[in-house]
N, CA, C and O atoms as a CHARMM CRD file, in Angstrom:
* protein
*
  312
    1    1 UNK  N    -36.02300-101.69200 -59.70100 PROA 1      0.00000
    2    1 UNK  CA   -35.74300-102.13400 -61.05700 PROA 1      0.00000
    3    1 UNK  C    -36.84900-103.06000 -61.55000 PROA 1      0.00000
    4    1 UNK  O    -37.53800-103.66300 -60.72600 PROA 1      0.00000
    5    2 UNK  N    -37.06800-103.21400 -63.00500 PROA 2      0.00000
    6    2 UNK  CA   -37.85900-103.68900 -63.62500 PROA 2      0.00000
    7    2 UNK  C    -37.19400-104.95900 -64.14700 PROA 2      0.00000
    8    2 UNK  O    -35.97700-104.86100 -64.30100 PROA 2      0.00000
    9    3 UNK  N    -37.76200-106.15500 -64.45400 PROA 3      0.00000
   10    3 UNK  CA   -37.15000-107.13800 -65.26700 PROA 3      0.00000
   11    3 UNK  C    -36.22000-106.90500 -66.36100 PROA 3      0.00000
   12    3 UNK  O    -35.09300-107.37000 -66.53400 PROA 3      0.00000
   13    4 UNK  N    -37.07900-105.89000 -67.24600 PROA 4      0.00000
   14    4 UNK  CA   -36.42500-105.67800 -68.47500 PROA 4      0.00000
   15    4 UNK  C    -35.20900-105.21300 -68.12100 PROA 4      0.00000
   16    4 UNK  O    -34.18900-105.36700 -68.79200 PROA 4      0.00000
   17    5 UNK  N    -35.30900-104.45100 -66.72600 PROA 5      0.00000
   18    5 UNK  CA   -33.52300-103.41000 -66.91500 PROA 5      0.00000
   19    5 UNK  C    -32.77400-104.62400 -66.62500 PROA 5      0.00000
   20    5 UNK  O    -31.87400-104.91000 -67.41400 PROA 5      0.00000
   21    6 UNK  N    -33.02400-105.51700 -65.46200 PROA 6      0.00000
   22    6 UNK  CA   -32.52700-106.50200 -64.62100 PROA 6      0.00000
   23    6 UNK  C    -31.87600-107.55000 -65.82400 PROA 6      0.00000
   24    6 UNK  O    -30.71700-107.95500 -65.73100 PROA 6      0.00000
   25    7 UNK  N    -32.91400-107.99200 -67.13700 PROA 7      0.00000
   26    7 UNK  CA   -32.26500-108.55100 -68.32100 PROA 7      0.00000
   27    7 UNK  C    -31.38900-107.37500 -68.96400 PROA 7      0.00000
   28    7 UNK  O    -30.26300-107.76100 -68.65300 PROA 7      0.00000
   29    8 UNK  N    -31.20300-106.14400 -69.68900 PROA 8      0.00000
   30    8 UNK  CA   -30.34300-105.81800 -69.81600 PROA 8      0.00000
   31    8 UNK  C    -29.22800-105.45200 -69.43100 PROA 8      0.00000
   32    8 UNK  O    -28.33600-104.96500 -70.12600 PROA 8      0.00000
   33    9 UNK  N    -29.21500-105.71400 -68.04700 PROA 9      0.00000
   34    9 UNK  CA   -28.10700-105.34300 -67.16900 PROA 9      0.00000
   35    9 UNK  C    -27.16200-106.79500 -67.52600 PROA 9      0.00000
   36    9 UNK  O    -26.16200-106.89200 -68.23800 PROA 9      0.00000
   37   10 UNK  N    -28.01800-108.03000 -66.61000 PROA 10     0.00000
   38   10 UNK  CA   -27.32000-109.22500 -67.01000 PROA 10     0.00000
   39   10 UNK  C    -26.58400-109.48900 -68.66900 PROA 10     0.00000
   40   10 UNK  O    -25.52600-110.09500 -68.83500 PROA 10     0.00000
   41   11 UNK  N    -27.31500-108.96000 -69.64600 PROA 11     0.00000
   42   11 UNK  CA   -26.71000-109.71400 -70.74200 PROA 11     0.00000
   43   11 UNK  C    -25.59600-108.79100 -71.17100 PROA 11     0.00000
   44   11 UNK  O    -24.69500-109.20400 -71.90100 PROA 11     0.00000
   45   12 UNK  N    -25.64600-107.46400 -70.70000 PROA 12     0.00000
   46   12 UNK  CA   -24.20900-106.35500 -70.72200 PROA 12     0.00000
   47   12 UNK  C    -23.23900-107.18500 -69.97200 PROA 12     0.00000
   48   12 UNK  O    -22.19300-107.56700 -70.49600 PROA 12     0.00000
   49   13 UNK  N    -23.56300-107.46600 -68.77800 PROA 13     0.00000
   50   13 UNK  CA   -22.83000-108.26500 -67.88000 PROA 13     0.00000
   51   13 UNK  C    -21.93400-109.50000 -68.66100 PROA 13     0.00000
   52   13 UNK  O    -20.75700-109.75700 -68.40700 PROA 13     0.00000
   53   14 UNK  N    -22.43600-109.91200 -69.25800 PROA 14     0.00000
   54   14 UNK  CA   -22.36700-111.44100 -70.27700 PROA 14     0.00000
   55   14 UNK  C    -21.46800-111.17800 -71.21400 PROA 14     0.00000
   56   14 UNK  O    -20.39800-111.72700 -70.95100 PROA 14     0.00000
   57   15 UNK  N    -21.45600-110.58700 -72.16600 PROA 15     0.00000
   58   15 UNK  CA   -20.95000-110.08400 -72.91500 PROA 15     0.00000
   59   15 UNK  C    -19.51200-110.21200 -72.49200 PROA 15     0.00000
   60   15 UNK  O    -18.81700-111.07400 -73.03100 PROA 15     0.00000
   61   16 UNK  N    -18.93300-109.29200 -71.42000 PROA 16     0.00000
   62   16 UNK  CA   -17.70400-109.03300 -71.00500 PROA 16     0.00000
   63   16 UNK  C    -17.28100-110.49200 -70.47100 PROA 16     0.00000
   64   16 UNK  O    -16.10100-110.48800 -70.12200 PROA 16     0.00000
   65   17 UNK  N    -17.88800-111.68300 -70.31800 PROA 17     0.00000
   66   17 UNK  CA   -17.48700-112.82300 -68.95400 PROA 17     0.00000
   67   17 UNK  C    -16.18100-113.51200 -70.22200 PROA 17     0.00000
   68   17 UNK  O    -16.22200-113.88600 -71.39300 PROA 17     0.00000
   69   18 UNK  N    -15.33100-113.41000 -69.36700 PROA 18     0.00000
   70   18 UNK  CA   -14.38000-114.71400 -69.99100 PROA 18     0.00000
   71   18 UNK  C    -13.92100-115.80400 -69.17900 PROA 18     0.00000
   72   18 UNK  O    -12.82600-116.31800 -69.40500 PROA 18     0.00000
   73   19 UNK  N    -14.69100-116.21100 -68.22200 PROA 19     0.00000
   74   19 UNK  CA   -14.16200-117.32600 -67.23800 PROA 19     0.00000
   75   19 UNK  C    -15.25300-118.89000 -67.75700 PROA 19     0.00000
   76   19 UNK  O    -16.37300-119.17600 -67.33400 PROA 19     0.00000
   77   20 UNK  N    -14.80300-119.28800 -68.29900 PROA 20     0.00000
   78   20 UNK  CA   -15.29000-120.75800 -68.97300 PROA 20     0.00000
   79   20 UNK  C    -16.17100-121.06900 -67.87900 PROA 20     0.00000
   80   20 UNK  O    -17.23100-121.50000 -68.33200 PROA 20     0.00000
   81   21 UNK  N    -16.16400-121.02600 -66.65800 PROA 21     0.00000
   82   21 UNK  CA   -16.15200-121.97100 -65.66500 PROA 21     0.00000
   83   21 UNK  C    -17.77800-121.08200 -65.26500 PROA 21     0.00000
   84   21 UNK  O    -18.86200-121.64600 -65.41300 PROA 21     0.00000
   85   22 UNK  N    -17.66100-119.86100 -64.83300 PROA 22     0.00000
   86   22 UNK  CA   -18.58800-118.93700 -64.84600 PROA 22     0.00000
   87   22 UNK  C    -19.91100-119.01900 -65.97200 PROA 22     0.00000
   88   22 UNK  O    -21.10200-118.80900 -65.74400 PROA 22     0.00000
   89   23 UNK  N    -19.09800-119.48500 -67.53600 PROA 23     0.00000
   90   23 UNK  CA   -20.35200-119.61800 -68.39200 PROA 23     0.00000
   91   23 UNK  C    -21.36500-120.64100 -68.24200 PROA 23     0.00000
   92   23 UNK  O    -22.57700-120.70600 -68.44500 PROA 23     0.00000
   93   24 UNK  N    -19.95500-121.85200 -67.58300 PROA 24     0.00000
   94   24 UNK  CA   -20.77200-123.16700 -67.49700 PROA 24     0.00000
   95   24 UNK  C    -21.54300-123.02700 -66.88200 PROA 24     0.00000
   96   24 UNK  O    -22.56500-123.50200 -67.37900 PROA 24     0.00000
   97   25 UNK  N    -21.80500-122.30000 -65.32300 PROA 25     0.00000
   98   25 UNK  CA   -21.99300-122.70100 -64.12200 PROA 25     0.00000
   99   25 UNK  C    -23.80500-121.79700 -64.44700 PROA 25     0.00000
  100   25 UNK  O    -24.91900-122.08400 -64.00900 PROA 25     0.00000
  101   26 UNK  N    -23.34900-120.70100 -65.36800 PROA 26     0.00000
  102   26 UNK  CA   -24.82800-119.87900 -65.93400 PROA 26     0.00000
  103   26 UNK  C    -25.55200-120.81900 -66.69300 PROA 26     0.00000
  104   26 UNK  O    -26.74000-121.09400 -66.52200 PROA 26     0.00000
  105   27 UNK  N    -24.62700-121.41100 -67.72700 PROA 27     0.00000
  106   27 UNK  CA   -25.48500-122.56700 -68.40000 PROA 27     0.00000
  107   27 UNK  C    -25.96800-123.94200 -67.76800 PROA 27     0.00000
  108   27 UNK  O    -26.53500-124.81400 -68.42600 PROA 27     0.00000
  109   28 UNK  N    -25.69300-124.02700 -66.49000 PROA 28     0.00000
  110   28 UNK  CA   -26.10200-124.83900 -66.04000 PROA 28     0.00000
  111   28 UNK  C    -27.43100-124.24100 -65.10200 PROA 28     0.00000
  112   28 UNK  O    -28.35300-125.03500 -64.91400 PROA 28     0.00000
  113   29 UNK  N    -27.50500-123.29400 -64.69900 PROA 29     0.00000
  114   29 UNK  CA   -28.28900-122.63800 -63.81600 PROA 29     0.00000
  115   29 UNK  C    -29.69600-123.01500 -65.09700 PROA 29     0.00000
  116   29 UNK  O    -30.54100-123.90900 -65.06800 PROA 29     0.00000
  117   30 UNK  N    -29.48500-122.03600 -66.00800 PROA 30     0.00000
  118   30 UNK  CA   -30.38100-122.22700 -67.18300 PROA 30     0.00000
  119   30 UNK  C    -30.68500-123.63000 -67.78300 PROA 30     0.00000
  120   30 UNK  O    -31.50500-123.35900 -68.66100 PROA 30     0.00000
  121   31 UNK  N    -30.53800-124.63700 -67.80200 PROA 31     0.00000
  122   31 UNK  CA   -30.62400-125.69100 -68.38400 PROA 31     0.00000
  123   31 UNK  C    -31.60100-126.52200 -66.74200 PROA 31     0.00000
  124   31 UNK  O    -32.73800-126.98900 -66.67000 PROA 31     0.00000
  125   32 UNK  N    -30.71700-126.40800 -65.88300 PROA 32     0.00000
  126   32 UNK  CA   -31.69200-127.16300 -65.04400 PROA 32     0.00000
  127   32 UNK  C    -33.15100-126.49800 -64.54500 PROA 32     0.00000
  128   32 UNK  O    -33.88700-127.17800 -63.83000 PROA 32     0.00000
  129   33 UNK  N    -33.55100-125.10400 -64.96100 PROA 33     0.00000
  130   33 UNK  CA   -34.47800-123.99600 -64.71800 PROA 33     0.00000
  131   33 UNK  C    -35.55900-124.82600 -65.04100 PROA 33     0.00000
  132   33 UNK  O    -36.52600-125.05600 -64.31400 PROA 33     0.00000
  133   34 UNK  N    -35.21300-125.55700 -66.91100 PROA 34     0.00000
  134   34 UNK  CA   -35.73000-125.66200 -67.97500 PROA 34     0.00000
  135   34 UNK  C    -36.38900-127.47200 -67.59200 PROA 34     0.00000
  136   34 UNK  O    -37.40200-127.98200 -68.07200 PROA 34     0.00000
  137   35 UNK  N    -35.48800-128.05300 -66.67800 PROA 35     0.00000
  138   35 UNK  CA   -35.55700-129.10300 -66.63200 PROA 35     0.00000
  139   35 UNK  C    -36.62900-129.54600 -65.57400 PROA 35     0.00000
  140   35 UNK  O    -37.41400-130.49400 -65.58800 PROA 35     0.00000
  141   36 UNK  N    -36.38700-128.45600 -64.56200 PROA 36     0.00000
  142   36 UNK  CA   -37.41100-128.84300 -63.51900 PROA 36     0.00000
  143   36 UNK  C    -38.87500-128.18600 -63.72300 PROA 36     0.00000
  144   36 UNK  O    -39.21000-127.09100 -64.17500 PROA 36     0.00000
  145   37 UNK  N    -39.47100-129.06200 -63.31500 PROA 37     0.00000
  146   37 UNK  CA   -41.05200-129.53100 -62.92300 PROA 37     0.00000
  147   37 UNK  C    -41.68600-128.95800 -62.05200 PROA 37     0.00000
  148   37 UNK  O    -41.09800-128.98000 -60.97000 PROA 37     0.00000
  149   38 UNK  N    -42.87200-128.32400 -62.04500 PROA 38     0.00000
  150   38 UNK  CA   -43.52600-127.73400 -60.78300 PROA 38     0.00000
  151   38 UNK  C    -44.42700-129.10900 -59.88700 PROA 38     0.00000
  152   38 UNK  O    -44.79700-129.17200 -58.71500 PROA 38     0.00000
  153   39 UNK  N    -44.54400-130.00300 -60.92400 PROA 39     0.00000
  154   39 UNK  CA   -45.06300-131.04400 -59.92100 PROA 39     0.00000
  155   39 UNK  C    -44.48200-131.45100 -58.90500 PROA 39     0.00000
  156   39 UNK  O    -43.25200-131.49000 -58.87700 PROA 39     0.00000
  157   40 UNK  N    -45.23400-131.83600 -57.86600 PROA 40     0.00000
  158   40 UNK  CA   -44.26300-133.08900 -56.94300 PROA 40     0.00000
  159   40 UNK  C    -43.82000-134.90200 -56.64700 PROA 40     0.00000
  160   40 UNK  O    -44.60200-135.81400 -56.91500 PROA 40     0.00000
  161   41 UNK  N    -42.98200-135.03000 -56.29300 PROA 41     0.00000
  162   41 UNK  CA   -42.91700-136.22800 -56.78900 PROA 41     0.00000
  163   41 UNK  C    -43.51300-137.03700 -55.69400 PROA 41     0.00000
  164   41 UNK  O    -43.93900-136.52500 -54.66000 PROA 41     0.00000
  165   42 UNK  N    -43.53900-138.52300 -55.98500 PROA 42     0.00000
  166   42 UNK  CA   -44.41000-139.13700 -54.61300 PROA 42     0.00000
  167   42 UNK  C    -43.47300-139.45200 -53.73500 PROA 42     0.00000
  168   42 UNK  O    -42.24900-139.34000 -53.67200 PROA 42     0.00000
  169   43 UNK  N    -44.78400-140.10200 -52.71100 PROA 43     0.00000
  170   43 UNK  CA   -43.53900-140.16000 -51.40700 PROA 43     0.00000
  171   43 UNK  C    -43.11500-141.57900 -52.09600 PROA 43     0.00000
  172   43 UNK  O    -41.95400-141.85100 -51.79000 PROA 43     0.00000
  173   44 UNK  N    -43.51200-142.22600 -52.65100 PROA 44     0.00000
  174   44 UNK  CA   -42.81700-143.23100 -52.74800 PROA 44     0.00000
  175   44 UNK  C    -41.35600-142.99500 -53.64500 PROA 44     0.00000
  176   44 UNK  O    -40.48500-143.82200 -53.37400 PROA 44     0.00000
  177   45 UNK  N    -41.10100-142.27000 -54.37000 PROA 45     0.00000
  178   45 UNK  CA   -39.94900-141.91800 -55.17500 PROA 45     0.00000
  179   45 UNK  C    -39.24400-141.15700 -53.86000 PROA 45     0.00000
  180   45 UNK  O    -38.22900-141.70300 -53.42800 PROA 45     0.00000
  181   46 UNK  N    -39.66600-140.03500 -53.24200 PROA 46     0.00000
  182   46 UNK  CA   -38.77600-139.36100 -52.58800 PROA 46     0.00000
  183   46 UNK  C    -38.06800-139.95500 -51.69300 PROA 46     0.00000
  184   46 UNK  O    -37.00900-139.57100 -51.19600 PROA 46     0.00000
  185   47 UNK  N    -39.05700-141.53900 -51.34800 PROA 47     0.00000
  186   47 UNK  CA   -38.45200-142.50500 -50.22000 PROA 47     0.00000
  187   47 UNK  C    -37.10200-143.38000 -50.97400 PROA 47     0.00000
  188   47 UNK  O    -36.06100-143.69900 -50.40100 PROA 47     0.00000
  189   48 UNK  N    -37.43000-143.62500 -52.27100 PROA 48     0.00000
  190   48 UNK  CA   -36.36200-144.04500 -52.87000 PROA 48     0.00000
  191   48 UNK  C    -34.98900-143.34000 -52.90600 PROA 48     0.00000
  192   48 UNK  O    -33.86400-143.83400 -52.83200 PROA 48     0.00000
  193   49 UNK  N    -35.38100-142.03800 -53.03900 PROA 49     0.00000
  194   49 UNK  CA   -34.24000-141.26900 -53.17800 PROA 49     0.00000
  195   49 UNK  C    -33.34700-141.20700 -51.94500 PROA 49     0.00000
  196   49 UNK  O    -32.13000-141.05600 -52.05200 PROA 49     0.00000
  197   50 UNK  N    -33.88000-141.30900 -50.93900 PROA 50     0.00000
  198   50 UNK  CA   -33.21900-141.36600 -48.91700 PROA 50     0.00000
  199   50 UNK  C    -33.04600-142.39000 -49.45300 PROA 50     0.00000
  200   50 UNK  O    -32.29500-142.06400 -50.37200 PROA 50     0.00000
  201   51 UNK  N    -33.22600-143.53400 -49.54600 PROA 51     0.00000
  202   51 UNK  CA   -32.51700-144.87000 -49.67600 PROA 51     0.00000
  203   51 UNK  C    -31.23700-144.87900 -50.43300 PROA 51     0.00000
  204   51 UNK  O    -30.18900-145.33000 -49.97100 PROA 51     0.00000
  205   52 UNK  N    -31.41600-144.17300 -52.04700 PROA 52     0.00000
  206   52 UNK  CA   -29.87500-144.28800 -52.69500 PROA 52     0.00000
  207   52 UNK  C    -29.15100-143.10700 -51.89300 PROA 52     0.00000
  208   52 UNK  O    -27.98400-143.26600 -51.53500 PROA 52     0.00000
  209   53 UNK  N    -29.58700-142.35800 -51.71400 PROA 53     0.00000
  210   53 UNK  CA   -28.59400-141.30800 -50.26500 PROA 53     0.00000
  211   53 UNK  C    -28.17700-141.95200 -49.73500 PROA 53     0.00000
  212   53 UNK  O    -27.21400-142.59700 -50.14700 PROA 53     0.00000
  213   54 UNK  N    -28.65500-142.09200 -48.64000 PROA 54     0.00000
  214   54 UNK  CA   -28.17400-143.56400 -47.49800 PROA 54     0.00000
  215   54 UNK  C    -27.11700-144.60600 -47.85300 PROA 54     0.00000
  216   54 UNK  O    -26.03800-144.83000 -47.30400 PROA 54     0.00000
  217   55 UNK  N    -27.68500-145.18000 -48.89100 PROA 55     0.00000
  218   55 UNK  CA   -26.77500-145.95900 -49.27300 PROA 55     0.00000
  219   55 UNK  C    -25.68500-145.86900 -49.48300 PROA 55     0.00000
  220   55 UNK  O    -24.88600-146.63500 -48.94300 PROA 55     0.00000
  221   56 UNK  N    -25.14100-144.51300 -50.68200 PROA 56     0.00000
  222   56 UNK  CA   -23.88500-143.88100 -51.19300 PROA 56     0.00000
  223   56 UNK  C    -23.17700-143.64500 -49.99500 PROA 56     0.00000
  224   56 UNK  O    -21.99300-143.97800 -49.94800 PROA 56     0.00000
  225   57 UNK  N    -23.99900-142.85100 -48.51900 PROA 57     0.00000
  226   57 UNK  CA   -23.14500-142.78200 -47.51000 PROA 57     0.00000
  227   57 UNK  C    -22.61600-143.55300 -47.19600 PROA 57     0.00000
  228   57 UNK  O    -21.38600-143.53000 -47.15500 PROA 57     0.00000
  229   58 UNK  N    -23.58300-144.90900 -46.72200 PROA 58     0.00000
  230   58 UNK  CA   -22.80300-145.72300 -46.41200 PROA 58     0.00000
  231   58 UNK  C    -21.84500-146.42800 -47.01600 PROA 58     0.00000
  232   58 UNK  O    -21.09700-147.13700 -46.34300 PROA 58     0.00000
  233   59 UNK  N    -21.75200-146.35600 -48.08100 PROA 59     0.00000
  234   59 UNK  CA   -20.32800-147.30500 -49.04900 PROA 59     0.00000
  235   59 UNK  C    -19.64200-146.12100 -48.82400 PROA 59     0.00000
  236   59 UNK  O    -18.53200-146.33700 -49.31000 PROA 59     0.00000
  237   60 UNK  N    -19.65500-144.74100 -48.27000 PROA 60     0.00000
  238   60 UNK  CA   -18.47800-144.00400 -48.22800 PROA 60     0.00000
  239   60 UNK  C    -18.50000-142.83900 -49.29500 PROA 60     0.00000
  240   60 UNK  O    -17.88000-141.83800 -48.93800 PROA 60     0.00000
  241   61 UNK  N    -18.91900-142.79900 -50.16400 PROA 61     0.00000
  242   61 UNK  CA   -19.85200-141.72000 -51.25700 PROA 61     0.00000
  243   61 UNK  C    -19.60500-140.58300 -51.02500 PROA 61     0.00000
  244   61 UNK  O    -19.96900-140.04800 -52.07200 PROA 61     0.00000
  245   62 UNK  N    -19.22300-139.77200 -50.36400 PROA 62     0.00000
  246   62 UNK  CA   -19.40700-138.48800 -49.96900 PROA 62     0.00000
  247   62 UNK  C    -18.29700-137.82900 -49.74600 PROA 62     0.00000
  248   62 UNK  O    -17.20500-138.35800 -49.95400 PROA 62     0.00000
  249   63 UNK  N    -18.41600-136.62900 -49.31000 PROA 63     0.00000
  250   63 UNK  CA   -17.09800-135.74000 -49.01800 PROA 63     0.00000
  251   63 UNK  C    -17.06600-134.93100 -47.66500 PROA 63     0.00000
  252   63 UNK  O    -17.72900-133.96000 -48.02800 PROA 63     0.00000
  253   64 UNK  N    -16.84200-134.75400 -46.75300 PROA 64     0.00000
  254   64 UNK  CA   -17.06600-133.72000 -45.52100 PROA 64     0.00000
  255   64 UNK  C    -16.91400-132.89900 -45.93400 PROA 64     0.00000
  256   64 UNK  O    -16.45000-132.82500 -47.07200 PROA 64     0.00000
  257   65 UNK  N    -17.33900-131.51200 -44.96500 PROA 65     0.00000
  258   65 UNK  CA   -17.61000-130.11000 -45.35400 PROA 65     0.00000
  259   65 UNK  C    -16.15300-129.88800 -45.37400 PROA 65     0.00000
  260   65 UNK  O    -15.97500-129.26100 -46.41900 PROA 65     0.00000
  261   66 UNK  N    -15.01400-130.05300 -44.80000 PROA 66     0.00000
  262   66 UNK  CA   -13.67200-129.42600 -44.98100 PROA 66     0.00000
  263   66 UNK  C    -13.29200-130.11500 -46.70100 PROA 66     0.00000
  264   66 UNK  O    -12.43200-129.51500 -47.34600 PROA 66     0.00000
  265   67 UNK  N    -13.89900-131.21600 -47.26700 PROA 67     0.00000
  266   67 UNK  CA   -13.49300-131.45600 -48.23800 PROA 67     0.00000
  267   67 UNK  C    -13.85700-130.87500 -49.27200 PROA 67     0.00000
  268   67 UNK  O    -13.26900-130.92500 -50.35200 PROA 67     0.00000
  269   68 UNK  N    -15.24200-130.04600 -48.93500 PROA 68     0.00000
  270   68 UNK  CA   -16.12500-129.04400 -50.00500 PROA 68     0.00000
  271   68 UNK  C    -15.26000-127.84300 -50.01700 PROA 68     0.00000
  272   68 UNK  O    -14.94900-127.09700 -50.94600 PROA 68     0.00000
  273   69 UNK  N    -14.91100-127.83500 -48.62400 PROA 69     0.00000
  274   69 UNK  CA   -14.22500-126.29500 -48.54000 PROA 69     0.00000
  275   69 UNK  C    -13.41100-125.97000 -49.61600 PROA 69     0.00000
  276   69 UNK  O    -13.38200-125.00500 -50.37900 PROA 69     0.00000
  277   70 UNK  N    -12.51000-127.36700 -49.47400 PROA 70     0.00000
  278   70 UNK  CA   -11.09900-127.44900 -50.29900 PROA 70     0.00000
  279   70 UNK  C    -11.69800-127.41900 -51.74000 PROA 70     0.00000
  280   70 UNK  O    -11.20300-126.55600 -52.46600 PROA 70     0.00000
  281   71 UNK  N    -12.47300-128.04200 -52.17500 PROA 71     0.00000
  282   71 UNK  CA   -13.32200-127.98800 -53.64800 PROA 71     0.00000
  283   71 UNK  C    -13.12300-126.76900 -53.91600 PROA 71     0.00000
  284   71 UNK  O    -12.26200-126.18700 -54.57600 PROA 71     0.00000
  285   72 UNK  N    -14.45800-126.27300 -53.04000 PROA 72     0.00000
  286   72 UNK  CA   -14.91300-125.09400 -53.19600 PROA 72     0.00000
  287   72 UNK  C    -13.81100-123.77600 -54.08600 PROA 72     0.00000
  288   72 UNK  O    -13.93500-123.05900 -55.07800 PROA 72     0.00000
  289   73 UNK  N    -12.60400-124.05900 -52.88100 PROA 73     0.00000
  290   73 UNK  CA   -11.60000-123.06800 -53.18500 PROA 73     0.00000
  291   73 UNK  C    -11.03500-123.00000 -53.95900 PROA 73     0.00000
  292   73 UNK  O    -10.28800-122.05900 -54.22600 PROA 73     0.00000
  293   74 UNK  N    -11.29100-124.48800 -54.90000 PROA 74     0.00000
  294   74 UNK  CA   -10.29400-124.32900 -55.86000 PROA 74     0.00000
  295   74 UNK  C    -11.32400-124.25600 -57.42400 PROA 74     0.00000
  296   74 UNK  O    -10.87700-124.79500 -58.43600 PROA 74     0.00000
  297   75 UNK  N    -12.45500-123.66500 -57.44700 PROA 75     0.00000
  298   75 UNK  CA   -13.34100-123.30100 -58.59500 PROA 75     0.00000
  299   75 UNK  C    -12.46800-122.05700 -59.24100 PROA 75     0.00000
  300   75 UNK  O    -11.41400-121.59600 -58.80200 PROA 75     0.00000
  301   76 UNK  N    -12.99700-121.76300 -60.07700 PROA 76     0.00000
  302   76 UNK  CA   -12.10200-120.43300 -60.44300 PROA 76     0.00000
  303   76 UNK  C    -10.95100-119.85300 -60.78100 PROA 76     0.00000
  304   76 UNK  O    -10.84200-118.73600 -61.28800 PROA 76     0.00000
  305   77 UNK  N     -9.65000-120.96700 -60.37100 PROA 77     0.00000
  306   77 UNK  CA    -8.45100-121.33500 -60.17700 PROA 77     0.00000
  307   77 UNK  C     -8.06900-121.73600 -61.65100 PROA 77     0.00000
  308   77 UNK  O     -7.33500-121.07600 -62.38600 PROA 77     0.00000
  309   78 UNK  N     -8.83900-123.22000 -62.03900 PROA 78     0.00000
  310   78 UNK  CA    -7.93300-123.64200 -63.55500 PROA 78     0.00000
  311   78 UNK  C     -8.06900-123.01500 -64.37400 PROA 78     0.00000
  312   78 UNK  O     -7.48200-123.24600 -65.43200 PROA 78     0.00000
């Protein structure tokens, strides 16, 4: 397949979607496409970023994978 079919396939595809959740999740795909940068960032930012990671863990921030699971399962649902 060619792009072009690959875009007309998707936007036939589109057309039919009625799951809110599904549009968002496309419009979000598309919006952050738009947002990111081919540059890289420095190590000094990327070191910042392990630090607010780190941190959030440690105050407790996070979720375990059985808690994603449970997320997970329930997308699609409301």
């Amino acid at each position: 397949m060619n792009i072009q079919t690959d875009l007309d396939w998707i936007h036939k595809e589109l057309e039919t979607v009625q799951d809110p959740t599904l549009v968002q999740a496309i419009k979000n795909i598309l919006q952050y496409r738009k947002s990111v940068t081919s540059e890289r960032i420095s190590v000094e930012q990327y070191n910042k970023e392990i630090d607010a990671s780190e941190n959030e863990i440690e105050s407790g921030n996070f979720y375990t994978q059985e808690e994603v699971k449970q997320i997970a399962a329930q997308w699609g649902k409301k």
